[in-house]
C-alpha positions as CSV (number, residue, x, y, z in Angstrom):
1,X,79.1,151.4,240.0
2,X,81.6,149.5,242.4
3,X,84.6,150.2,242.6
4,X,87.5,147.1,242.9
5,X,90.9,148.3,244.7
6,X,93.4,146.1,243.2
7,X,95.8,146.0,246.0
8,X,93.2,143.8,248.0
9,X,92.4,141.6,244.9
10,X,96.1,140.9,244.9
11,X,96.4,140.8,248.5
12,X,93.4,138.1,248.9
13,X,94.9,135.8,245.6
14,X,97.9,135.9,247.6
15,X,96.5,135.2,250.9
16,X,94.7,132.1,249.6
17,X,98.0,130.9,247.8
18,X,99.7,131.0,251.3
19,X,96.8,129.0,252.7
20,X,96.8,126.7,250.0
21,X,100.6,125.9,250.5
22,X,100.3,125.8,254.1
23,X,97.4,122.9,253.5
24,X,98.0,121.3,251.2
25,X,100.3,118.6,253.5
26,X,97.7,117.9,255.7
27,X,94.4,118.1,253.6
28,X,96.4,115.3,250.9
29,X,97.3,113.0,255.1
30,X,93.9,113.2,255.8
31,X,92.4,112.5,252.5
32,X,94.9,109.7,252.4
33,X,94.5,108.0,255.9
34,X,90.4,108.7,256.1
35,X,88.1,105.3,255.4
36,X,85.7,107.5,253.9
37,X,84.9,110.4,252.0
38,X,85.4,113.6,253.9
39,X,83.7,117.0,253.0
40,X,85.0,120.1,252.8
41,X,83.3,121.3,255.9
42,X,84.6,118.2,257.6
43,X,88.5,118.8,256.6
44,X,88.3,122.4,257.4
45,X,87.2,121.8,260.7
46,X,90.1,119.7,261.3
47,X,92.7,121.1,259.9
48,X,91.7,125.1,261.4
49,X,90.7,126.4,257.8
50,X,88.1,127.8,256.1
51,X,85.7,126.2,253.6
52,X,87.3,128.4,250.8
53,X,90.8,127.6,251.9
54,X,90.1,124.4,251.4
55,X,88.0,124.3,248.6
56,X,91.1,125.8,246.6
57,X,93.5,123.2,248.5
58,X,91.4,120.4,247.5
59,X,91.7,121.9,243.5
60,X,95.2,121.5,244.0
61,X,95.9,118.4,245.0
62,X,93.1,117.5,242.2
63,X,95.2,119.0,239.4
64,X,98.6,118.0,240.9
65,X,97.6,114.1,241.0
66,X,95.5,114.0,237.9
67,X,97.8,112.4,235.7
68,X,99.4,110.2,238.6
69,X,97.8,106.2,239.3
70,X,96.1,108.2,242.6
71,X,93.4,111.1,241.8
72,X,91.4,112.4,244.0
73,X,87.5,112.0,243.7
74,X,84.4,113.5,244.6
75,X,82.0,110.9,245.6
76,X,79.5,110.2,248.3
77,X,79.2,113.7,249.3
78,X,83.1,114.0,249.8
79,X,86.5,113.4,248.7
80,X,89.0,111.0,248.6
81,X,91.7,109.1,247.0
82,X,91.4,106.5,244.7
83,X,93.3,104.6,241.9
84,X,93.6,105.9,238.2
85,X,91.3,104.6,236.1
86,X,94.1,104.1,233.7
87,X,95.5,102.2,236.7
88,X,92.6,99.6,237.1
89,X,93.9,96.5,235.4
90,X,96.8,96.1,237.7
91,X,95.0,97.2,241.2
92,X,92.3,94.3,240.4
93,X,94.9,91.8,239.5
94,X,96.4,92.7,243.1
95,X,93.3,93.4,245.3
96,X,90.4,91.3,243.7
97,X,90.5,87.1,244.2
98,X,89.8,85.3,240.7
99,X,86.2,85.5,240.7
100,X,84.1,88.6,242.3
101,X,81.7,89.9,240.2
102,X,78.3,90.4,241.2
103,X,76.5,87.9,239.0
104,X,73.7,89.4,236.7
105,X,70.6,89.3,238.9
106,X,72.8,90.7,241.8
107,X,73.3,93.4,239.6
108,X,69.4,93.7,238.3
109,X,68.9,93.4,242.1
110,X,71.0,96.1,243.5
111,X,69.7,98.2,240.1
112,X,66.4,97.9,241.3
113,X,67.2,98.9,245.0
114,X,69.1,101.9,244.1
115,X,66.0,102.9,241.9
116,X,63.5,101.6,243.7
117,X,64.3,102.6,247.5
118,X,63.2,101.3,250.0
119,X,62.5,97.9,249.2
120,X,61.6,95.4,251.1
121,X,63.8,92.2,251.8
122,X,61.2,89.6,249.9
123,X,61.5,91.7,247.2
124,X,65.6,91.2,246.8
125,X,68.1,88.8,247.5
126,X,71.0,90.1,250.3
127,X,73.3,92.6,249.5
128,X,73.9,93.3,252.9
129,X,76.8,90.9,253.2
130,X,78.9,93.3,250.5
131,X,78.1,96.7,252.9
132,X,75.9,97.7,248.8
133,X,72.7,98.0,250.9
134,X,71.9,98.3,254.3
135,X,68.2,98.3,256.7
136,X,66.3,101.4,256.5
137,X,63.5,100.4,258.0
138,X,59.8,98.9,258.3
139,X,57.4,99.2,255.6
140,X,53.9,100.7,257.3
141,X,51.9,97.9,256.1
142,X,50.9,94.2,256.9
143,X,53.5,92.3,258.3
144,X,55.5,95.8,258.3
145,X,58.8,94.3,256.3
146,X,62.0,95.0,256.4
147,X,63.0,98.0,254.1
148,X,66.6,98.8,252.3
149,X,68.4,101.3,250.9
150,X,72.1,101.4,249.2
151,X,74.7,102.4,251.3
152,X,77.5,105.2,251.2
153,X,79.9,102.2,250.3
154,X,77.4,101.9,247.1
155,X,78.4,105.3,245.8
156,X,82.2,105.2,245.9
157,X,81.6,101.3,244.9
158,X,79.9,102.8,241.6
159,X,81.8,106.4,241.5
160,X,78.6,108.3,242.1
161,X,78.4,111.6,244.1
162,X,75.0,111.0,244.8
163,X,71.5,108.5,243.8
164,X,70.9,111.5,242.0
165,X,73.8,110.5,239.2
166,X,72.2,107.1,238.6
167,X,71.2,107.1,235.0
168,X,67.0,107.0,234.7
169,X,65.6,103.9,234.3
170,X,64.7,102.5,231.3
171,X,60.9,101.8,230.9
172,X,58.7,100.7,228.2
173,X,55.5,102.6,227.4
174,X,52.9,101.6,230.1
175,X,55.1,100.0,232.4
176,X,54.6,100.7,236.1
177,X,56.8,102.7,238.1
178,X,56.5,100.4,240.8
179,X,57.8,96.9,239.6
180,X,56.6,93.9,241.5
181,X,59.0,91.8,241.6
182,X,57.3,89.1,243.0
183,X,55.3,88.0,241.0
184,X,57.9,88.1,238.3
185,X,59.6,85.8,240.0
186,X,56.7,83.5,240.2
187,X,55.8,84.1,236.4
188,X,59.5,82.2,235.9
């Protein structure tokens, strides 16, 4: 049987409170000024905290902007800001030129990487130039091609935490795992 002392309960709830208050100013600079996501482990370190303290800071500032046109996201490992969903129209109109859309086999394209990675550069078109895919590689065999795999800028470009949120492919019955790609695109 253990036995809880309240007093401490209370004092630690009110311990973390302080430490929330006394963070929350410069977790919500840092998250604001960083380029990219920043871990827990990362903003503790530099703002003298611990992992916990933070944590609960980070909870904060996610409840206090939810229903603002910033929130705070987890992606790529980390968090940072980004604009409201509810926000979006208005954020393209201002950020995005007329016409920026991937076309549709850029998109099959960069599917297939994200699934598929590594790949090798015959078997894609560039998505280097938009920072969605970058070298991670040779491939040990003939000719030993270059190999790619999506970037961090992928993830917060898509909202994913990780490759591991990317919905599973969809494959009809005795279709390889392995899709060669080039001689599909000779078959056209």
């Amino acid at each position: 049987m253990t036995i809880v002392q309240t007093d401490d309960i209370e004092t630690t709830a009110e311990t973390l409170e302080e430490s929330v208050l006394r963070l929350m100013r410069p977790v919500e600079a840092l998250l604001f000024v960083a380029g990219e996501p920043l871990s827990i482990k990362q903003i503790a370190k530099l703002v003298h905290g611990s992992e916990v303290e933070v944590a609960s800071t980070i909870q904060q500032i996610e409840t206090d902007y939810a229903d603002r046109g910033i929130v705070l996201r987890e992606v790529a490992g980390g968090y940072r800001f980004a604009s409201s969903p509810l926000a979006r129209d208005a954020v393209e109109a201002y950020l995005l030129p007329a016409k920026t859309n991937l076309s549709t086999p850029a998109m099959e394209a960069l599917a297939i990487v994200a699934h598929m990675q590594p790949v090798t550069k015959s078997e894609v078109n560039t998505l280097i130039d938009r920072n969605l895919i970058a070298e991670a590689g040779r491939k040990d065999v003939v000719g030993r091609p270059m190999q790619y795999r999506t970037t961090p800028f992928f993830l917060e470009s898509f909202g994913l935490r990780s490759l591991d949120d990317l919905p599973e492919p969809e494959l009809e019955p005795g279709q390889p795992l392995e899709l060669n790609l080039l001689a599909a695109k000779e078959q056209e």
